[in-house]
N, C-alpha and C positions, 0 to 999 in steps of 0.2 A: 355421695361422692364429691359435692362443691369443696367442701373443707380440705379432704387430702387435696385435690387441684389447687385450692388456693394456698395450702400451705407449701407444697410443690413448685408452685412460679414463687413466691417469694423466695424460699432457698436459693432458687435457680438466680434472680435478680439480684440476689449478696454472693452470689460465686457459689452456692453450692452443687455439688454434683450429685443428683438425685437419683437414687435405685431403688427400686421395690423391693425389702427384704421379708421374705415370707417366713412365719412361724414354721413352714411345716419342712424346711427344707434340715438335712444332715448337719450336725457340726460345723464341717470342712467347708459344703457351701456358703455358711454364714460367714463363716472364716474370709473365704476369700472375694464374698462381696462386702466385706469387712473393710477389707484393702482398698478396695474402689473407689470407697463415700470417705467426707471428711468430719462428717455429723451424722446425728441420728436421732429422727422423730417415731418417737411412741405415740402410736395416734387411740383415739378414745373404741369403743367398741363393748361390746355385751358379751364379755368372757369373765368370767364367776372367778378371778384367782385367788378369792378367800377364802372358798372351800373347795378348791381347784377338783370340782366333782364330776368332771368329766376327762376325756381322751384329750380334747382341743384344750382344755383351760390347763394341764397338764403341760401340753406339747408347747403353748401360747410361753406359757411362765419359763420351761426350758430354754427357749429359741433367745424369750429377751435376756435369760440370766447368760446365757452365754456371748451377747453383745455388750452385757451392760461387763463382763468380767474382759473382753476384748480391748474394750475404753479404756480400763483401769489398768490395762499392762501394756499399753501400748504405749511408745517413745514420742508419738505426737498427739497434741492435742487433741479430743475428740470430742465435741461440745452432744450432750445429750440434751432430747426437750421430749419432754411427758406434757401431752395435754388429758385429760379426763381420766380414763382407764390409761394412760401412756405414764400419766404423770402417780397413779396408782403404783402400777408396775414398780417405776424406780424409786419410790416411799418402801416398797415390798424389801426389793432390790437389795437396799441402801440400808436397811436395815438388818439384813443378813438371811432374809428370803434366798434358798437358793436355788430355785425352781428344779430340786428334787425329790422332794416327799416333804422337806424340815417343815416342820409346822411352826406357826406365828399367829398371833394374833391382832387379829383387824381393829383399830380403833375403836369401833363403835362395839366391841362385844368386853374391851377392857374392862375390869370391876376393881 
């Protein structure tokens, strides 16, 4: 837990306004703690989005496509940061991953 804390007071130290955004919440709630935050960190963790073979790594890849697409329509700036599995995510993301079933392939399994 040191990491998220310490990436947390730095946010908070450059002006940011920090919310815990949960993978498991609806749409709407991400929506409108959307509103709240003026960034957003993807932080690292041990969720499988490669072969998104479970319930979580499924709901995980949902929650962020649906923030990382909130970014990208939104009228204000919205500065994203991936670190480990975060910084994953938005390579996924960014690449037209759309944490709905679309399938892609993972670097290291490219031929």
């Amino acid at each position: 837990m040191g990491d998220i804390d310490t990436f947390c007071r730095q946010w908070m130290c450059s002006g940011g306004r920090v919310v815990p955004l949960l993978y498991d919440w609806s749409d709407s709630e991400l929506a409108e703690a959307f509103d709240a935050v003026n960034g957003i960190l993807f932080t690292g963790g041990g969720v499988d989005i490669a072969r998104q073979s479970n319930a979580e790594a499924k709901q995980y890849l949902h929650a962020a496509s649906v923030l990382f697409n909130l970014t990208l329509t939104s009228s204000d700036w919205v500065p994203l940061w991936g670190t480990c599995l975060g910084l994953q995510t938005l390579s996924v993301l960014g690449a037209g991953g759309d944490g709905h079933g679309r399938p892609f392939k993972p670097w290291c399994n490219m031929v």
